[in-house]
N, C-alpha and C positions, 0 to 999 in steps of 0.2 A: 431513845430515838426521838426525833422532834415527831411532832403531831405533822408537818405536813407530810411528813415522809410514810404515813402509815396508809393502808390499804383503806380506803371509803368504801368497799363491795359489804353489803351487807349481810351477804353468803355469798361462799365459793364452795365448789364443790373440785372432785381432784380423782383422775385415773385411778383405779384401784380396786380392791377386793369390796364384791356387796353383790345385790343382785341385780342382777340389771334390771328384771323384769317388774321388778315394785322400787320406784322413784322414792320411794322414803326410804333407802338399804343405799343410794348413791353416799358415796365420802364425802367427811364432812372438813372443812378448815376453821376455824376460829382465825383470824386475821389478830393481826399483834395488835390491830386497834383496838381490839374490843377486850382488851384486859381490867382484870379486875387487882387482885395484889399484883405485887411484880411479878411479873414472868409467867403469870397463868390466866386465865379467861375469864371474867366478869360470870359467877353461877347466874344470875341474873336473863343477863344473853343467851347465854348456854343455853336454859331450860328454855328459853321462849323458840331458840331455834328449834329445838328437838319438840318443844309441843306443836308449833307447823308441820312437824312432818309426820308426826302420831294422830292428829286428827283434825288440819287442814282449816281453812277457813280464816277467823280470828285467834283460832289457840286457843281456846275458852274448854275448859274443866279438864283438865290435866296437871298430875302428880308429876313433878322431876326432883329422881331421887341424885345425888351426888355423891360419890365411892371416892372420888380422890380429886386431885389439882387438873383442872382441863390444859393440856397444853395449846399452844399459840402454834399458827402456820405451819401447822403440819396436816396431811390428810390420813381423818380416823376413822375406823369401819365403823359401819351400823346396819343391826339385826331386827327382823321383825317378829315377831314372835304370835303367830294368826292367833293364837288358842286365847293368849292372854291379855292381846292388845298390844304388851310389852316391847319399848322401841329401845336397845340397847348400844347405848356408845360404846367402843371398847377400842384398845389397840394391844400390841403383843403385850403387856404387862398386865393386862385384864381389863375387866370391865371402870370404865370412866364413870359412867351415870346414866340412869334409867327414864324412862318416859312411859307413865302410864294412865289411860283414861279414868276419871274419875266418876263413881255411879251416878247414872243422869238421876236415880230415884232420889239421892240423898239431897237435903234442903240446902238453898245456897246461906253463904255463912253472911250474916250481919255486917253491911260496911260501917266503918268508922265514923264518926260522929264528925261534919265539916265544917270548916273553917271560910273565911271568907280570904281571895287573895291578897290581900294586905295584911289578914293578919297573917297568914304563911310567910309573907314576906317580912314579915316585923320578927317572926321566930328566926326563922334562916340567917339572922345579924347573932344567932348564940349559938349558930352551926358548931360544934366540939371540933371539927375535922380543920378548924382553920390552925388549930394549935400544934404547936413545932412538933410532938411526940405522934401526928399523925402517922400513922401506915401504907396509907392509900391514897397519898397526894395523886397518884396517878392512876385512880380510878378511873374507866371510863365513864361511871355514872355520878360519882360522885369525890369525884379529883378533881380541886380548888384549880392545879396545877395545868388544867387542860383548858383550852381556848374554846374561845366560842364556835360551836358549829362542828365541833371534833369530838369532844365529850358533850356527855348529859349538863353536867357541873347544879346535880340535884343538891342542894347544901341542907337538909334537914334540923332543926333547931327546937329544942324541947319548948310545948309551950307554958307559959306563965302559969298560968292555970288548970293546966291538965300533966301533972310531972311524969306519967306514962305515956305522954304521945310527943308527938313532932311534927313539924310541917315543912313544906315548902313551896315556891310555886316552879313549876317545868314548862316553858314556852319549845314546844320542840321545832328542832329546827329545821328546812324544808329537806335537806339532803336526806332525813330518817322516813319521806314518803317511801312507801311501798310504789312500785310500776305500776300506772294503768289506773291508780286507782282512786290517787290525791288525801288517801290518810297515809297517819304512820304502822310503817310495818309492827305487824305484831311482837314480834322477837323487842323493839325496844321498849313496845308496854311492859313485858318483862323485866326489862335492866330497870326502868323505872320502879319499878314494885318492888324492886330488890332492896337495895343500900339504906331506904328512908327506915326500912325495919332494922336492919344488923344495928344502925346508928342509935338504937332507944337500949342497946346494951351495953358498948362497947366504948371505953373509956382509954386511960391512960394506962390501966392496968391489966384490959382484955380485951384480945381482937377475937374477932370472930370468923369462921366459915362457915359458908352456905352449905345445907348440908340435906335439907328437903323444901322443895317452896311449890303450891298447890294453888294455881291462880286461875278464876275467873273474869273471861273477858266479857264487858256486854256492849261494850263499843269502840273503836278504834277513835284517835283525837283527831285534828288536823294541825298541821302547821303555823305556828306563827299564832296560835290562839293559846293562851293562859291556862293552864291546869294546874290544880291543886294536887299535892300527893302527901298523904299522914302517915304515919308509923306508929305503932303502937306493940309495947314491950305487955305479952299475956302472958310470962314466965318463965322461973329459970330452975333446971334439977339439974343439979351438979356443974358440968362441962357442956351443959345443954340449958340453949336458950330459945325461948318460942314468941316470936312475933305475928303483928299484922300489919298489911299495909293497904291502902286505897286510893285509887285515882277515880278524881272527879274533873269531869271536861268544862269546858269554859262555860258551860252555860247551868253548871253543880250540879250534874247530874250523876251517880257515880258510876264511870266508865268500867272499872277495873278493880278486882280486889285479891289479894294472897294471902296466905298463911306459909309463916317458913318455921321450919328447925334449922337453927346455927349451932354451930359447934366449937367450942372453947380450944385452940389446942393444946395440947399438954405441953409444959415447961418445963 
């Protein structure tokens, strides 16, 4: 599909089974823009939409767990679960992915050690994704293949000096403000936090799925200003790979940070 033909709503929601009476149980659509492989939904997005609706505000200290492939343009239910917090996607085939609060007592986790925007941008010229055996030219957050202003187009690049991290810089664009409010909606600090991490493991020989990712918000960015975003590979057991990622706003403060579980899939 070209990019301009895709839906720009950054949530939709759609008639259907939920409850009416709690606005976080409204159906949910993924719009075919915000894909991540082909034909399924950037986990990235996902999890940042489903943490606005789990615990409101900027999204900040929420677990989204991922069960399977998010589908595109369809409306999927969603459960709230009072006892446990627990916000669950699902449609007739079962549960998609979870959404759960993270304990306010537990310490926030150490961001990544920053880079200055030039050097991000000096990394981002060794982005792996530029190379033909890519998977996800058409990422939203980080598919070379997408146009300005329609994707992220995050290009992460290992740096010189540090062979477990990556950089790059994210100027977002104005379409990603939130209403009302003149920063970027939460849900894309999300897709941003995503892909800089999968990219510190994923090669020519393994792609990866998002498979848990656990993000801290502590500020939303604004538009048209410079951010830094790093990645960092913290290991790998078997089919399972564990990263980090952190956004710092233009002025190196650190905005944003995640920890995810990727998952290898079987061949």
């Amino acid at each position: 599909m070209h990019p301009n033909a895709r839906s720009h709503s950054p949530e939709q929601t759609s008639s259907g089974a939920g409850d009416a009476a709690d606005p976080r149980c409204a159906p949910l659509v993924v719009p075919g823009r915000f894909n991540g492989p082909p034909g399924m939904g950037n986990g990235g997005y996902l999890a940042g939409l489903l943490a606005t609706r789990a615990v409101g505000g900027i999204a900040s200290g929420v677990a989204v767990t991922l069960r399977r492939a998010v589908p595109l343009d369809r409306p999927l239910a969603l459960a709230h679960d009072a006892a446990s917090g627990t916000l669950t996607l699902a449609e007739d085939a079962g549960a998609i992915a979870e959404a759960i609060p993270v304990d306010p007592a537990l310490p926030l986790p150490t961001p990544i050690d920053p880079v200055t925007p030039a050097e991000a941008a000096e990394a981002s010229r060794s982005y792996p994704g530029f190379a033909t055996w890519n998977p996800y030219t058409d990422c939203f957050v980080c598919g070379p293949d997408r146009a300005e202003g329609d994707g992220l187009r995050l290009f992460p690049g290992m740096l010189a000096d540090r062979p477990d991290t990556n950089a790059c810089v994210w100027t977002p664009h104005g379409s990603l403000v939130a209403p009302d409010t003149g920063q970027v909606s939460p849900e894309f600090v999300w897709a941003a936090l995503d892909c800089p991490g999968g990219w510190t493991g994923i090669d020519r020989d393994t792609a990866l799925l998002l498979g848990r990712m656990t993000a801290h918000v502590y500020a939303l960015p604004y538009p048209d200003e410079p951010c830094v975003v790093l990645g960092r590979l913290l290991g790998r057991d078997g089919r399972k790979v564990r990263t980090a990622t952190t956004l710092y706003d233009a002025e190196g403060r650190p905005a944003a940070h995640a920890e995810q579980v990727w998952i290898a899939p079987r061949t």
